[in-house]
ZALOTOR-757570 format. One record per residue (C-alpha): residue number from 1; x, y, z; residue in one letter. Coordinates in steps of 0.5 Angstrom, whole numbers, m for minus. Layout:
BEGIN
+------+-------+-------+-------+------+
| resi |    xx |    yy |    zz | resn |
+------+-------+-------+-------+------+
|  NUM |     X |     Y |     Z |    A |
...
+------+-------+-------+-------+------+
***
This chain:
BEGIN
+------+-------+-------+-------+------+
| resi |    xx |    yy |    zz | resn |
+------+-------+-------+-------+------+
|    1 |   m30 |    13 |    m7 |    X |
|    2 |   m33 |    15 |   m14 |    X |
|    3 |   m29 |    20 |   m18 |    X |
|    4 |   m36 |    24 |   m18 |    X |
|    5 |   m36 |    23 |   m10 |    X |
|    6 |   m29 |    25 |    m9 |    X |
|    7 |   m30 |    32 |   m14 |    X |
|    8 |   m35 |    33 |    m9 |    X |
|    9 |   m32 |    32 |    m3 |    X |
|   10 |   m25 |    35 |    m6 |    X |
|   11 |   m30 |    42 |    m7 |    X |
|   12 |   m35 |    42 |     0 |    X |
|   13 |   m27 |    42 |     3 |    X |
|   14 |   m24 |    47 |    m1 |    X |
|   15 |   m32 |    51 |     0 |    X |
|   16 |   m31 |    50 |     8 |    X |
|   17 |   m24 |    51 |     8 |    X |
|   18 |   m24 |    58 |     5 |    X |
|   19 |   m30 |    60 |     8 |    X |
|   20 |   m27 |    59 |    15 |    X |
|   21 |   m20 |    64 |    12 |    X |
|   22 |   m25 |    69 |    10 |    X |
|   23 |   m29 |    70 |    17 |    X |
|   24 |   m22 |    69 |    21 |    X |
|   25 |   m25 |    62 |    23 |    X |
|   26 |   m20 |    58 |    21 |    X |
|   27 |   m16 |    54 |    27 |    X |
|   28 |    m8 |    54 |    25 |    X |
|   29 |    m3 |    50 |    29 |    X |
|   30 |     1 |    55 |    33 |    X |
|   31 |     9 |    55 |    32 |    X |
|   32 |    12 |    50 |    37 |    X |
|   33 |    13 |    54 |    44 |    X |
|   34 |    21 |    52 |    44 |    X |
|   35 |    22 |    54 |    37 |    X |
|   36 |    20 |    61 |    38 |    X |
|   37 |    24 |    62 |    44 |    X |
|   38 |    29 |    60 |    39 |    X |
|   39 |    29 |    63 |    34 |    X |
|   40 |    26 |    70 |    38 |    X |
|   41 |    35 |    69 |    41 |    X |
|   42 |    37 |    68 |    33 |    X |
|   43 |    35 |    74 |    30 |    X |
|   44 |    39 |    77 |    35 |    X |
|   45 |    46 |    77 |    31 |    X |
|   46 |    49 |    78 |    37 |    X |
|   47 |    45 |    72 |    41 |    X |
|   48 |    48 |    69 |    48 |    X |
|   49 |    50 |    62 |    46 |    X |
|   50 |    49 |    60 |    53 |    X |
|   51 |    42 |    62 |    53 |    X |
|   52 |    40 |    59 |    46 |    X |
|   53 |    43 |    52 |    49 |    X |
|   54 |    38 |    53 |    55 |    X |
|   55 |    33 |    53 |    51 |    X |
|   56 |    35 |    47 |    47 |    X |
|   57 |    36 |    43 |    54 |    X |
|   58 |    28 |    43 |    55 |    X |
|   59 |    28 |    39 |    49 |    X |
|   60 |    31 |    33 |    48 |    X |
|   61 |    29 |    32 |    41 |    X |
|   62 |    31 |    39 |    39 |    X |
|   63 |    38 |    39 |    42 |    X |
|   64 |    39 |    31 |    39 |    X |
|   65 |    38 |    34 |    32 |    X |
|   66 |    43 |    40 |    33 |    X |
|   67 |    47 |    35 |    35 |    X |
|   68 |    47 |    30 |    30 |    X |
|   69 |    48 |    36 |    26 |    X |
|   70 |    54 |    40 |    28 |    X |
|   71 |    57 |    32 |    27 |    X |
|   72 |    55 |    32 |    21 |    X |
|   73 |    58 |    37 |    19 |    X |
|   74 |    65 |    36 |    15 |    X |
|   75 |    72 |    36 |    17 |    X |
|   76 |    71 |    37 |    25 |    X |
|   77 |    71 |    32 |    32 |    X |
|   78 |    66 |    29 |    35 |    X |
|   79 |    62 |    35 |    38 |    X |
|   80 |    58 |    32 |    45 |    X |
|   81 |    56 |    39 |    48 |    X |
|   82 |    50 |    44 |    45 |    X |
|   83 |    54 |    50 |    46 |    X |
|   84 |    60 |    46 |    42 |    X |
|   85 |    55 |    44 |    37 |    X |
|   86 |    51 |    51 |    35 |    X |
|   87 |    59 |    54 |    35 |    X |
|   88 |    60 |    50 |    29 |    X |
|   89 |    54 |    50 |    26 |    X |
|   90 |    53 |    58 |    26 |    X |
|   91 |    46 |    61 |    26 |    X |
|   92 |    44 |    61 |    19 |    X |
|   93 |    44 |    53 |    21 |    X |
|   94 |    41 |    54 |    27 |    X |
|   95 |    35 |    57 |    24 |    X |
|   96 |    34 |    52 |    19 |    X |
|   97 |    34 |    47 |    24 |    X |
|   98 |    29 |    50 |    29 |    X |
|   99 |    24 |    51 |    23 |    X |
|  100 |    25 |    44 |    21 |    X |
|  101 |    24 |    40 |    27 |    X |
|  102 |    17 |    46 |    28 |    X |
|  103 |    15 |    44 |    21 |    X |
|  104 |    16 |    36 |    22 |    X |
|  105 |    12 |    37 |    28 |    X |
|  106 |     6 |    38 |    23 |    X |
|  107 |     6 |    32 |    19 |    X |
|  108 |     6 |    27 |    25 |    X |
|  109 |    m1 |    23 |    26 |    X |
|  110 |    m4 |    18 |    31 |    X |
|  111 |    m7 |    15 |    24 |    X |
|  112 |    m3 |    10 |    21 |    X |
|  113 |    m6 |    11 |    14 |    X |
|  114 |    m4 |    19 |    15 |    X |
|  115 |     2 |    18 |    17 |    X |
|  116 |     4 |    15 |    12 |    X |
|  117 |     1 |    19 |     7 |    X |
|  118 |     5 |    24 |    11 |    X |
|  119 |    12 |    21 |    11 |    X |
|  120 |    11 |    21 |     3 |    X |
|  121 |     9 |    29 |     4 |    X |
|  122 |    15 |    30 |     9 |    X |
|  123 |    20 |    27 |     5 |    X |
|  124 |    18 |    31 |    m1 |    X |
|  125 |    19 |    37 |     3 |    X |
|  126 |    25 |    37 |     5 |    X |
|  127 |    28 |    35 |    m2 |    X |
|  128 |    24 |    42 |    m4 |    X |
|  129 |    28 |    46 |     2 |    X |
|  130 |    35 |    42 |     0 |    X |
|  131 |    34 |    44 |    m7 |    X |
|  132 |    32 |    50 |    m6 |    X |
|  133 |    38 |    52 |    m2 |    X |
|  134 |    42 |    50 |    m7 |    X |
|  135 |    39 |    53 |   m14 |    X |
|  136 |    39 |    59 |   m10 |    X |
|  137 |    47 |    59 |    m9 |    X |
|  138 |    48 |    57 |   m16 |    X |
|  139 |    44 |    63 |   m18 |    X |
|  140 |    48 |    68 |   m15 |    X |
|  141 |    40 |    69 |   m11 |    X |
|  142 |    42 |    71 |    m3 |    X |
|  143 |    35 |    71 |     0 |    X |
|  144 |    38 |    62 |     1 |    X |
|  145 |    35 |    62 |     7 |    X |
|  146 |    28 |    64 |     5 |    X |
|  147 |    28 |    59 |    m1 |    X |
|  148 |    30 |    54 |     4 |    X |
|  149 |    23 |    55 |     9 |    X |
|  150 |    19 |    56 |     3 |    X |
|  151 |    21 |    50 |     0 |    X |
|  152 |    20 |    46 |     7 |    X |
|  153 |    14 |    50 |     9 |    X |
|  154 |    10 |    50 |     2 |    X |
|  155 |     6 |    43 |     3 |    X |
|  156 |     5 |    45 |     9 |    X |
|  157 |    m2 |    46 |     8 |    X |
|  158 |    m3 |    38 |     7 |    X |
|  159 |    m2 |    35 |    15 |    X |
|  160 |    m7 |    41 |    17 |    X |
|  161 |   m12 |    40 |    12 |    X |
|  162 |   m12 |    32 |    14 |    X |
|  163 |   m12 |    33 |    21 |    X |
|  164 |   m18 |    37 |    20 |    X |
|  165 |   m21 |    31 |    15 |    X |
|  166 |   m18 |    25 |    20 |    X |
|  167 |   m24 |    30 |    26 |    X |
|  168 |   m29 |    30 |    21 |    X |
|  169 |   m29 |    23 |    21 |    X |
|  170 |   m29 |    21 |    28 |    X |
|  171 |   m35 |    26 |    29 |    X |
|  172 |   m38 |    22 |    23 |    X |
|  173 |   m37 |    16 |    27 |    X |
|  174 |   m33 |    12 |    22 |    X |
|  175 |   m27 |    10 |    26 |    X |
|  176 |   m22 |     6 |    23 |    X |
|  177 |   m27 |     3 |    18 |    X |
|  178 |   m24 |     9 |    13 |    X |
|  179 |   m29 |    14 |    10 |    X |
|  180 |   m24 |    16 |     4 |    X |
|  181 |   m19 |    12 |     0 |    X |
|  182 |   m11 |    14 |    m2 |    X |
|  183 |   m13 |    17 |    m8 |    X |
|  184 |   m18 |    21 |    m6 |    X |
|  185 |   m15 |    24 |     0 |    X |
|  186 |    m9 |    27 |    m5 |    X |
|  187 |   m15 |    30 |    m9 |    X |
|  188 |   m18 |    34 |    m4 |    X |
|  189 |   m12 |    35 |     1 |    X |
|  190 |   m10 |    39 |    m6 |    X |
|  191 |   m16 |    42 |    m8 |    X |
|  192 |   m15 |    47 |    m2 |    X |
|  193 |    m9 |    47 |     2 |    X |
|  194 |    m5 |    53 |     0 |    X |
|  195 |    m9 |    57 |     3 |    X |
|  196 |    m8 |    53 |     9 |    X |
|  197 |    m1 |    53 |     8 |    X |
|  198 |    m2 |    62 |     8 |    X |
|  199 |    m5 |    61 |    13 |    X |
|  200 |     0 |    57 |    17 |    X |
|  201 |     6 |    62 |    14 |    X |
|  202 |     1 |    68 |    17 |    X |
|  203 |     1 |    66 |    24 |    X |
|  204 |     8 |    64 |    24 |    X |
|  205 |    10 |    71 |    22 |    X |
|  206 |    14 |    67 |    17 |    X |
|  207 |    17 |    73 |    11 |    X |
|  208 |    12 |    75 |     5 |    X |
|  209 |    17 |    72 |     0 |    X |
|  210 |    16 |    65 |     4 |    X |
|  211 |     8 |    65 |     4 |    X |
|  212 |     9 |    68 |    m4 |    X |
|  213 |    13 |    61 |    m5 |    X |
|  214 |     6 |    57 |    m1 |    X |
|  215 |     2 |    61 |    m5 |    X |
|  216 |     3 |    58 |   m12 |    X |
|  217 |     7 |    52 |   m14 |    X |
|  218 |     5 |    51 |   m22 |    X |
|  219 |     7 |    58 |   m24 |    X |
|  220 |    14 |    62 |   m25 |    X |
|  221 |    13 |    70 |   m23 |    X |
|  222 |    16 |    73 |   m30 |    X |
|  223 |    17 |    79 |   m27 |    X |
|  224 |    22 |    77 |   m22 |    X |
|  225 |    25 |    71 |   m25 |    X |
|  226 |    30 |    70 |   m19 |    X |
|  227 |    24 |    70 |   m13 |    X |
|  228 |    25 |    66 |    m8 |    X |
|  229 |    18 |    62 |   m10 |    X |
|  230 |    21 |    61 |   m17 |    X |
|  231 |    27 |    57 |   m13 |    X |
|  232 |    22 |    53 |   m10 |    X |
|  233 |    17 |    52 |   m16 |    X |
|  234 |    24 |    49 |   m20 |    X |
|  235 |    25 |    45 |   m14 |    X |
|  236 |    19 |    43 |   m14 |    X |
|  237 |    19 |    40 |   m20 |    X |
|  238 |    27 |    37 |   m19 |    X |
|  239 |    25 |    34 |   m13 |    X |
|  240 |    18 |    31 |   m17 |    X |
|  241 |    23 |    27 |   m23 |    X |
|  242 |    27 |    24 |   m17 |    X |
|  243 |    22 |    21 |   m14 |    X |
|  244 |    19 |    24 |    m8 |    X |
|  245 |    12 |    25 |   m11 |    X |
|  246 |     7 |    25 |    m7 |    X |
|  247 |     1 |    23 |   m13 |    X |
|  248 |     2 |    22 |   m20 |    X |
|  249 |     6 |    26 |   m24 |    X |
|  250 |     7 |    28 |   m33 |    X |
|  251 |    13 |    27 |   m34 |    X |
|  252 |    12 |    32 |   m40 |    X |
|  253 |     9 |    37 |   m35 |    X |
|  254 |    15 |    37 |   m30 |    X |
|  255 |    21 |    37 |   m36 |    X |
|  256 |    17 |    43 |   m38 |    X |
|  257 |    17 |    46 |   m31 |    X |
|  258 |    25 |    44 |   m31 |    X |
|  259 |    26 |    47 |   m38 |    X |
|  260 |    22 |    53 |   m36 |    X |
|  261 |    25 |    54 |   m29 |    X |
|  262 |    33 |    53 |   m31 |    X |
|  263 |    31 |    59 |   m36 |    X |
|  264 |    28 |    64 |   m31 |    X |
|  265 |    34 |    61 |   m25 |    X |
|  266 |    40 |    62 |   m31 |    X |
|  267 |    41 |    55 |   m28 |    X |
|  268 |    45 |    50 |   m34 |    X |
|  269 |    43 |    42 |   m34 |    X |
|  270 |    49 |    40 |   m31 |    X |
|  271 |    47 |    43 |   m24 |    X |
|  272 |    40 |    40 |   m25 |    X |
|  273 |    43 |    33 |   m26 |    X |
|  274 |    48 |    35 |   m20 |    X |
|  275 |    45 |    37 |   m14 |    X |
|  276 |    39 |    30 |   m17 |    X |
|  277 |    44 |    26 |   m16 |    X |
|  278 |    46 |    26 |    m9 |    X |
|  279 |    39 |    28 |    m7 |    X |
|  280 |    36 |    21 |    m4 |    X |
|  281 |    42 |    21 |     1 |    X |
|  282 |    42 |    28 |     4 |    X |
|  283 |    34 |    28 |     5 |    X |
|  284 |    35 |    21 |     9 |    X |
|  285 |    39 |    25 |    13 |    X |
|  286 |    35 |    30 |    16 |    X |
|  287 |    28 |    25 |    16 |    X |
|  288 |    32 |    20 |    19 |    X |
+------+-------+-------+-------+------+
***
């Protein structure tokens, strides 16, 4: 596809897109069932343990990823039961796990070519929501979890608007012939999908501080310097410089972003440097 052509397409996207929004026609995926269930048991500060373990036994996914997280964690025996494993792992846990394993399930896809564009996507994701946590806890920020859903959840307009792409297609009667290259997705996937990643934190119910985070990821908040979505703008741009970019970057551009970002956080290089140096072990963790 030509550049002209790709603009193009990238501009009748965002067009449709944000015309859908506006007339509350837009078709955003639900919260899987399971995970609602759950996290409906996990606001609850005192939640039945036996219940949340109830649910998770209807999901063999669900209930697998608990556990290779409770044995993973440091220090502690071998766990083989779910009440065992959401004991050690606390709740806080819990509820990041369950939006990891809702989320994930937006960036699947029949599609070869989309899969793997979302395999990249996801994997950038979670680096975002791993750094996120992180940044928040060296500066001194206690909204964590909301740094770690907004880091997870800020691309997650991405996997929605492909799937739209990949329908439009079909419809159009291309098949598998390819109506659009690589280069071209990326280019109008990112032209409209915050919106559609607000919408999706809408209809999810998810807090205002994780929808302002998907909203916009290219400039600070100075007026709220330590805000969740300037955790997640300087987790952005961490994550970028290690590798998980989903598209070209300027090195110049995100090596300002960091500067920008250490400044508002508070945050020294050092802790920059730190938390990048182990972070390709620990996001092959949770996507393996």
């Amino acid at each position: 596809m030509q550049p002209d052509q790709a603009e193009k397409l990238s501009s009748e996207l965002q067009r449709i897109v944000l015309g859908r929004i506006e007339s509350n026609r837009l078709v955003v995926p639900s919260m899987p069932a399971i995970a609602t269930r759950c996290l409906a048991l996990l606001r609850d500060p005192e939640f039945q343990t036996k219940k949340l373990v109830g649910q998770l036994e209807t999901d063999p996914v669900l209930a697998a990823l608990v556990l290779r997280a409770a044995n993973s964690a440091a220090n502690g025996a071998s766990v083989k039961l779910l009440d065992q494993a959401v004991a050690r792992i606390g709740a806080q846990r819990m509820k990041s796990l369950v939006m990891e394993y809702a989320t994930h399930e937006l960036f699947q896809s029949t599609d070869k070519r989309i899969a793997e564009a979302h395999r990249r996507i996801w994997e950038h994701s979670v680096a975002v929501a791993l750094l996120s946590r992180d940044l928040a806890a060296f500066a001194g920020i206690s909204e964590g979890d909301a740094c770690y859903l907004g880091g997870l959840l800020h691309d997650v307009g991405k996997p929605v608007l492909a799937s739209m792409m990949l329908e439009a297609e079909r419809k159009l009667g291309m098949g598998r012939s390819g109506w659009i290259d690589h280069a071209s997705w990326i280019q109008a996937v990112g032209s409209a999908h915050r919106k559609v990643g607000t919408a999706v934190a809408t209809s999810w119910n998810l807090p205002a501080e994780v929808g302002a985070a998907i909203r916009d990821c290219s400039d600070y908040d100075s007026n709220e310097r330590s805000c969740p979505a300037n955790v997640v703008r300087l987790a952005n741009a961490i994550a970028k410089r290690e590798g998980y970019a989903t598209a070209a970057i300027d090195a110049d551009d995100i090596d300002a972003m960091i500067m920008v970002g250490r400044s508002m956080l508070g945050v020294d290089e050092d802790v920059i440097v730190r938390l990048g140096s182990g972070l390709k072990a620990r996001v092959a963790q949770v996507v393996s």
